[in-house]
C-alpha positions in Angstrom: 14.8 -5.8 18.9 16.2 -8.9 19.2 16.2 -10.8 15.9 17.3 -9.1 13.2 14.0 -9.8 11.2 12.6 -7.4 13.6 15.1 -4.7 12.5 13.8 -1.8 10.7 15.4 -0.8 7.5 17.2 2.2 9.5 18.5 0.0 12.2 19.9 -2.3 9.8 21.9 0.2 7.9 23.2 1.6 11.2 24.2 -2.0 12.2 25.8 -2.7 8.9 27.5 0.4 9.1 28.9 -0.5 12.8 30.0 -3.8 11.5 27.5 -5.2 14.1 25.2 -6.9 11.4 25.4 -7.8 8.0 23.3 -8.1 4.7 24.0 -11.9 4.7 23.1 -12.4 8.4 20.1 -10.3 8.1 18.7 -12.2 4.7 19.1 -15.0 6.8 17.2 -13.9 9.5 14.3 -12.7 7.5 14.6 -16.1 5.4 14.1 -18.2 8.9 11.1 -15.8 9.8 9.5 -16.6 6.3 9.5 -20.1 7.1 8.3 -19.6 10.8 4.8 -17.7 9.3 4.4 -17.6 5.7 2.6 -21.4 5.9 0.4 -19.3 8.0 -0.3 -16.4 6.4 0.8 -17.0 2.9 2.2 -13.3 2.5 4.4 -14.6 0.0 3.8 -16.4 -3.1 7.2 -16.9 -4.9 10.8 -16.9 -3.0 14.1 -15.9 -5.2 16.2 -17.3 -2.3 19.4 -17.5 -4.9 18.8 -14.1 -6.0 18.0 -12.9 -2.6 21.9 -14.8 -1.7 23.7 -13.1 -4.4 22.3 -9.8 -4.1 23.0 -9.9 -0.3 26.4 -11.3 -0.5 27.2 -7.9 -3.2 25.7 -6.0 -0.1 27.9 -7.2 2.3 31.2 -6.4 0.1 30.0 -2.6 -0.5 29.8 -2.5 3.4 33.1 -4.3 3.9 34.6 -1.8 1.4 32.8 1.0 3.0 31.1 1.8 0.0 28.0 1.6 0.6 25.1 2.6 -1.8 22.8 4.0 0.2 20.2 3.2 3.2 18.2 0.7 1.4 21.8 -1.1 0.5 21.4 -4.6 2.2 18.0 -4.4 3.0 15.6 -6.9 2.0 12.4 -5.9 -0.3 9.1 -7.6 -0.7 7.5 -6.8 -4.4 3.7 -7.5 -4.9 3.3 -9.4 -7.6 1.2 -7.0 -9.7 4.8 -5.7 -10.3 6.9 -7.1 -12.7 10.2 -8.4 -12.1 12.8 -9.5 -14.3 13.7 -13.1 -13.8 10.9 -13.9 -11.2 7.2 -15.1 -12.4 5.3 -12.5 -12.0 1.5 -13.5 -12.1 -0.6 -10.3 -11.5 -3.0 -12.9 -9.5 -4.2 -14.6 -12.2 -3.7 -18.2 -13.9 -3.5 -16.3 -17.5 -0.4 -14.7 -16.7 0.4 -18.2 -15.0 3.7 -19.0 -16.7 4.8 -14.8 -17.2 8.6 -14.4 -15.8 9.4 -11.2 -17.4 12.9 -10.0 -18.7 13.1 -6.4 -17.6 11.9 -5.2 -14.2 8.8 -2.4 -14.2 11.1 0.9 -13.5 10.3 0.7 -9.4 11.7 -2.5 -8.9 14.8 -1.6 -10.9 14.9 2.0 -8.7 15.4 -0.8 -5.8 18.2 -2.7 -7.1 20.2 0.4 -8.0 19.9 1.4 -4.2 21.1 -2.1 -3.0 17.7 -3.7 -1.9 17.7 -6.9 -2.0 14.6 -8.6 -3.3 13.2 -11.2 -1.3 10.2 -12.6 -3.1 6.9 -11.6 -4.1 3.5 -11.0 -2.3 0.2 -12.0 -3.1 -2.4 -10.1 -4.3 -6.4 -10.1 -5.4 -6.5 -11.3 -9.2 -5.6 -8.5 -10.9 -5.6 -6.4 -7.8 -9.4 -5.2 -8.3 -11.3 -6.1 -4.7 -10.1 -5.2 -1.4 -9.5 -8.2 0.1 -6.7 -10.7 -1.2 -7.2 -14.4 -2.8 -6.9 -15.7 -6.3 -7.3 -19.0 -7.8 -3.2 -19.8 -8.4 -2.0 -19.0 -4.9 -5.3 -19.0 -2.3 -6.0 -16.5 0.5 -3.6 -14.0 2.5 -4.4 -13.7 6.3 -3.4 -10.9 8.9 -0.6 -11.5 11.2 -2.5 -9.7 14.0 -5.5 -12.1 13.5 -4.6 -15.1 10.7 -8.4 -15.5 10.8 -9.0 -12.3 9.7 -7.8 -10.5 6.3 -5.0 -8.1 5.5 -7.2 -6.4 3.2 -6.6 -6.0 -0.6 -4.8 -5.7 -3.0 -1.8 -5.2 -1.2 -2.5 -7.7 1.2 0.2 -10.2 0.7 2.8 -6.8 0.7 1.3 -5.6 4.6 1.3 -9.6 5.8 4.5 -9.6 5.1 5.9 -6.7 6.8 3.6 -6.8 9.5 4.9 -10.2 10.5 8.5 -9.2 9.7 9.6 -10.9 6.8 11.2 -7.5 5.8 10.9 -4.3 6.5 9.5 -2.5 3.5 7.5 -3.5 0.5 6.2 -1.8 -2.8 3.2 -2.3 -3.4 0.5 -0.6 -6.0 -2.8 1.4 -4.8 -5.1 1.6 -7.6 -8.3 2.7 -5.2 -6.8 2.3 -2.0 -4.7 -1.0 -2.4 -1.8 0.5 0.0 -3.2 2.5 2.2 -6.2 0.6 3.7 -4.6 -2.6 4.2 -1.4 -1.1 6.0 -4.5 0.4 8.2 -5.5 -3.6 8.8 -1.9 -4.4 9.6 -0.5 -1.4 11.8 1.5 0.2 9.1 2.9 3.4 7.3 1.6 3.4 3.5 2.1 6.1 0.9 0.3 6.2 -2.4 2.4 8.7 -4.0 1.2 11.9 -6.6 0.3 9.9 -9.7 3.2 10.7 -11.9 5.7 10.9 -9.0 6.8 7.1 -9.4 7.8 6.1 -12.5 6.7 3.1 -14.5 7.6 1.2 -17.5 7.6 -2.6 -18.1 4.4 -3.1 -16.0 1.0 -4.9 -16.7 -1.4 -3.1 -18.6 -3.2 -0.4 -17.1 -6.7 -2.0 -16.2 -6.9 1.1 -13.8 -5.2 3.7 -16.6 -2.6 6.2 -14.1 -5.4 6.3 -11.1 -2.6 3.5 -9.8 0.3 4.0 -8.2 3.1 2.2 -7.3 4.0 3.1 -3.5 6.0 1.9 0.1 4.4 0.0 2.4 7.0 0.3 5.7 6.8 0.0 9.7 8.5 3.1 10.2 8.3 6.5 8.8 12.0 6.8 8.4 11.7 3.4 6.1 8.8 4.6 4.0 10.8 8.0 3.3 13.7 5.7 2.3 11.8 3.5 0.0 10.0 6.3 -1.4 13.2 8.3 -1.9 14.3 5.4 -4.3 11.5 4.8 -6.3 10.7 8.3 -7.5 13.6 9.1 -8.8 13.1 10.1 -12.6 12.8 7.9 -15.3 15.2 9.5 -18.4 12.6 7.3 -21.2 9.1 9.0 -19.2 8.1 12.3 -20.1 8.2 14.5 -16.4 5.0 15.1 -14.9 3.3 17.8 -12.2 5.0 17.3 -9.0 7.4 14.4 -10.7 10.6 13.8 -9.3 12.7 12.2 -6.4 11.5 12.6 -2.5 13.6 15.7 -1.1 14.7 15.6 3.1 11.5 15.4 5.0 11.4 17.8 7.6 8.5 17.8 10.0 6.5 20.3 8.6 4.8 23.5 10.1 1.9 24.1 11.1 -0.6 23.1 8.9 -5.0 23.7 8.2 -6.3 20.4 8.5 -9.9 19.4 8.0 -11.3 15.9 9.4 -13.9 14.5 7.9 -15.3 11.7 10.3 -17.3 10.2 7.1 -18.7 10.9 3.7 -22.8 12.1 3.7 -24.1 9.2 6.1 -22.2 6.0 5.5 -21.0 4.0 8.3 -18.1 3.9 10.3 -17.2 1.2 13.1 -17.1 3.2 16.1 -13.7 2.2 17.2 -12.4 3.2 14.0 -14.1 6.0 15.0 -13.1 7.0 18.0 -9.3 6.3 17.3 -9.5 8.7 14.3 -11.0 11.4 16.4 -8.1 10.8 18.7 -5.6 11.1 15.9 -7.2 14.2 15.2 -6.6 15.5 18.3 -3.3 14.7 18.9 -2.8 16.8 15.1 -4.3 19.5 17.1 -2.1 19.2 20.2 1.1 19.2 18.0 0.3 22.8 16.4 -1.9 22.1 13.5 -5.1 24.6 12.8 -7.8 21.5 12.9 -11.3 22.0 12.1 -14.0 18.8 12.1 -15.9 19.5 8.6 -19.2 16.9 8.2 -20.0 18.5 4.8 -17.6 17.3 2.4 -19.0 16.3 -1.0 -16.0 16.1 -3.1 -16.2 12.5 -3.2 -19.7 11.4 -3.8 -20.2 11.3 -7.2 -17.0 9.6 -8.0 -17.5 7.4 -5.2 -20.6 6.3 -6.8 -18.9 5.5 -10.3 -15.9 4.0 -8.9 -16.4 0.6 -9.6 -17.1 1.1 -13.4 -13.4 1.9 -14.1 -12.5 -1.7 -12.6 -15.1 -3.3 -14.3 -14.4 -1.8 -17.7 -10.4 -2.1 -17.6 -10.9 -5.9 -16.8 -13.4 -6.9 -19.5 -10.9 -4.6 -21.8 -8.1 -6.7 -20.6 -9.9 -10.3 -21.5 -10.0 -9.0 -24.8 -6.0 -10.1 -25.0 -7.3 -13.6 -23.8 -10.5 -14.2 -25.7 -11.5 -17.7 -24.8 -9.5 -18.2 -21.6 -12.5 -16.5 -19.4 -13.0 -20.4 -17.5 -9.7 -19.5 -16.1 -10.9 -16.5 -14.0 -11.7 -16.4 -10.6 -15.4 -16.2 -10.2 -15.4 -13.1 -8.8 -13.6 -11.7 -12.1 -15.4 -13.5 -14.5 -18.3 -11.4 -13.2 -16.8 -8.4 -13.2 -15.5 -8.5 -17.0 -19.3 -9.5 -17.5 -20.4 -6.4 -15.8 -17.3 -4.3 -18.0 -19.0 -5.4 -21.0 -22.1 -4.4 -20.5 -21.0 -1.1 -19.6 -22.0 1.4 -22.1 -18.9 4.0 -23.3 -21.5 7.1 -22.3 -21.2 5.5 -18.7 -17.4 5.1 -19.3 -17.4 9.0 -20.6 -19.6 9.8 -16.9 -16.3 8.5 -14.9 -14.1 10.1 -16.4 -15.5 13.1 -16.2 -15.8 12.7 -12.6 -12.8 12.1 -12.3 -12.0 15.6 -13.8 -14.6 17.4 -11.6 -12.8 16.0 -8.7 -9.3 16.9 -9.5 -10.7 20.5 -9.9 -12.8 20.2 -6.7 -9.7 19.0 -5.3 -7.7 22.0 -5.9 -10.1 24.3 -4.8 -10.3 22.3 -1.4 -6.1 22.6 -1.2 -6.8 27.0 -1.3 -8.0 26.6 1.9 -6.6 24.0 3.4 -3.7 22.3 3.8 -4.5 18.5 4.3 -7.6 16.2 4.7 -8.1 13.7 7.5 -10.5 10.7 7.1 -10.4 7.7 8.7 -8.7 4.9 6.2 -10.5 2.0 6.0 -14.5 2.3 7.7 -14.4 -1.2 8.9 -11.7 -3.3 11.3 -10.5 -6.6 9.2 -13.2 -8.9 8.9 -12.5 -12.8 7.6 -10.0 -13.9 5.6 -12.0 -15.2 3.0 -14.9 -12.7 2.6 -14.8 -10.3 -0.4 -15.9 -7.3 2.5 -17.6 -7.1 5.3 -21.5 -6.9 4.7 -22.2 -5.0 7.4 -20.5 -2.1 9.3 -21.7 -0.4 13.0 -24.6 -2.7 12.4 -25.7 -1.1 9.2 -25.5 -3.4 5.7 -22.8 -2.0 2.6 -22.0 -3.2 -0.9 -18.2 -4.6 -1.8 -16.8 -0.9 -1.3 -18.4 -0.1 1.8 -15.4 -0.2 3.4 -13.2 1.5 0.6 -15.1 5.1 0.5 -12.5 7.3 1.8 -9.7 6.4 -0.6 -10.4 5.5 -4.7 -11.1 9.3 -4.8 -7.8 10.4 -4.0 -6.6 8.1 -6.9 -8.7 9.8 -9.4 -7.6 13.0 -7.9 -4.1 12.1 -8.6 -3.3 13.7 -4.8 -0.7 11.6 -2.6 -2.5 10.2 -0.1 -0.9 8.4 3.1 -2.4 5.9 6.5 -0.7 6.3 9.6 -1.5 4.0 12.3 -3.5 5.4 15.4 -5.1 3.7 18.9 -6.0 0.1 17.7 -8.7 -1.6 19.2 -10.0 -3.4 22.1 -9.1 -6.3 20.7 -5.4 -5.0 19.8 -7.0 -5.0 15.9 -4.7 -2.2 14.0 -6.8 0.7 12.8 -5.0 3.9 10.4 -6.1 7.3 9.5 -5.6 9.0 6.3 -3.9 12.3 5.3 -4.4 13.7 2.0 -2.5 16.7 0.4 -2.4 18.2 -2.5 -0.7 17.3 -5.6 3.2 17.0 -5.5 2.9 17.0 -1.3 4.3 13.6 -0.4 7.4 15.5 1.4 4.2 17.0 3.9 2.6 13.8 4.3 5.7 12.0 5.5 7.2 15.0 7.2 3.5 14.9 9.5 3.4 11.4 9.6 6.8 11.6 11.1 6.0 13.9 13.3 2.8 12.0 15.0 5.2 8.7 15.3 7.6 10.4 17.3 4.9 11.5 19.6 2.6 9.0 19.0 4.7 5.5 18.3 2.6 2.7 17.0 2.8 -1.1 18.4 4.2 -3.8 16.1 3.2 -7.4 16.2 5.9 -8.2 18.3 5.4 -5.8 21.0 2.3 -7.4 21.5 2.3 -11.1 20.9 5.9 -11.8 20.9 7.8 -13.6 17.9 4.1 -15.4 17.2 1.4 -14.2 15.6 -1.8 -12.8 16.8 -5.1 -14.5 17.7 -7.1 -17.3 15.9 
């Protein structure tokens, strides 16, 4: 390390505490790195540099006073902007919410104040965080630091460009289908999507993906994801609790655990280094004590994989109904899938949410005889910038979600879910593999994902390309 931007969220707090550093200094730091790549990568989409100033400055007197709140005092936060935030305009991707600066923060962003973050900005997103790339008609396209011609992936593109390049070091984020954990696979990053119920939320948008989305860290470290996450679950007093609800205990490296990996679902296509890195990861899981068994059977996700889509289609075209008339203002992309919503019968509705039951149960039964699942994240490397998805993956053609199969089940599961960066590719291309557990295991997740870090540490953009960005 030798900027501060480059500091980790742990560092910082151990340099604050030393009197080596300070939350000013390192705002500051972060600030000049904003200016140095956002233009390029347009992580960021608002800037509360006044807010960012005050909140920093408070910082710095806690520290002085050695009063400290906590770890994440002093340390700046992203916040996608599918989350509101009280004071900032918060857009949700779309020119109907345009003009929207809200007066209350959604209940994770005001979990992060409370612990001293200091909010930086917020990151763009996919309108209405629906596809799995990110671009909307307000703010443009998000590109990946590690390749600024390729994309971050979606939604939570904007959140993984920005820690990636080091703007700061963690960001929440929402994964409604895989929106966390797929692009920190594309940008060489830790992402949780917690439990559902395990992160409280209040003030938000509406629901166009009902409690299958999740508000979640995005982070370069473990140790920062489990400090993020640690803030933003703890308990709402105005929600009513929740299986597995409440705040993120110590994470100890757990012990051994009975893990099946599942290299893909029935025949679909994986790139091969994705491939290949995954069955690496899987073998390093083995050489660190966990019972691993290769499974090529697993069905769980089929059927709900197949009516994914109908949920985003269906919440969106329910969501125009608030703005009847405004559909010219849509992205084209979105104006097509509200048309598809409405056309979509409420029998075929009924059909999705009933496999979304069968595979909570299914689920379940999985977790009575094992411990976790391993998948790959994401089945295809980032592909450009501007492209909805790749069409084609290890030579083979898939639809918009061809990419996306290993995660939007774990949602309507309600199971945490987590990627962890493995091997990236020839080209130095990040690639992540997933964990699933069962419901209320988040503390496992990060506890393993720990684990495989300290054997197994993971390349930031800077370690490889200096303080630039990667290829174009």
């Amino acid at each position: 390390m030798t900027e501060l931007w480059q500091a980790s969220a742990s560092d910082l707090a151990r340099l604050y505490a030393a009197r080596e550093a300070s939350p000013v200094e390192a705002l500051a730091s972060c600030l000049r790195r904003l200016d140095a790549v956002n233009p390029a990568l347009n992580a960021l989409v608002l800037v509360d540099r006044d807010g960012a100033a005050a909140a920093a400055a408070a910082s710095e007197a806690r520290w002085t006073r050695g009063t400290p709140i906590g770890p994440l005092d002093g340390v700046p936060v992203t916040v996608k902007d599918s989350i509101r935030t009280a004071g900032l305009r918060s857009t949700f991707g779309s020119r109907l919410y345009g003009t929207e600066v809200p007066d209350r923060d959604e209940t994770p962003v005001t979990r992060v104040r409370e612990a001293g973050g200091v909010v930086l900005g917020k990151t763009n997103v996919p309108e209405f965080t629906v596809q799995g790339y990110t671009w909307n008609p307000s703010f443009g396209v998000t590109r990946n630091p590690w390749d600024p011609a390729l994309t971050p992936g979606g939604s939570s593109g904007g959140a993984v460009a920005a820690v990636a390049a080091g703007i700061g070091p963690p960001a929440l984020a929402t994964d409604g289908g895989g929106s966390i954990r797929r692009p920190a696979s594309h940008g060489g990053l830790v992402g949780l999507k917690p439990t559902a119920g395990r992160v409280p939320r209040r003030d938000g948008f509406p629901p166009v993906l009902l409690d299958f989305e999740v508000i979640g860290p995005i982070a370069r470290t473990v140790a920062d994801l489990a400090t993020a996450a640690a803030a933003i679950t703890a308990p709402d007093p105005g929600e009513a609790a929740r299986p597995g609800a409440g705040a993120l205990a110590q994470i100890p490296i757990p012990s051994r655990k009975r893990i099946l990996y599942v290299p893909t679902f029935a025949d679909a296509p994986v790139d091969p280094e994705i491939a290949a890195s995954v069955a690496e990861a899987a073998g390093h899981l083995a050489a660190l004590g966990h019972d691993v068994e290769e499974g090529r059977s697993f069905t769980a996700a089929d059927r709900i994989n197949a009516l994914w889509p109908v949920f985003g289609q269906v919440g969106i075209a329910w969501l125009m109904g608030r703005f009847a008339g405004r559909e010219d203002e849509l992205g084209p992309d979105i104006r097509a899938i509200a048309e598809a919503g409405a056309g979509v019968p409420a029998t075929a509705y009924f059909d999705a949410l009933e496999a979304a039951v069968a595979v909570r149960a299914a689920m379940a039964a999985f977790f009575g005889a094992y411990d976790l699942l391993l998948t790959p994240s994401a089945a295809a490397l980032p592909w450009t910038a501007d492209a909805t998805h790749p069409t084609s993956i290890a030579g083979r053609p898939v639809g918009p979600r061809g990419s996306a199969i290993f995660t939007g089940f774990v949602n309507a599961a309600g199971c945490p879910g987590i990627s962890i960066p493995c091997r990236p590719s020839a080209a130095g291309l990040p690639i992540g593999f997933q964990l699933v557990g069962p419901w209320g295991a988040d503390e496992v997740l990060i506890g393993l994902a720990a684990g495989y870090e300290a054997a197994h540490p993971w390349p930031l953009l800077w370690d490889r390309h200096g303080s630039g960005l990667g290829p174009g």
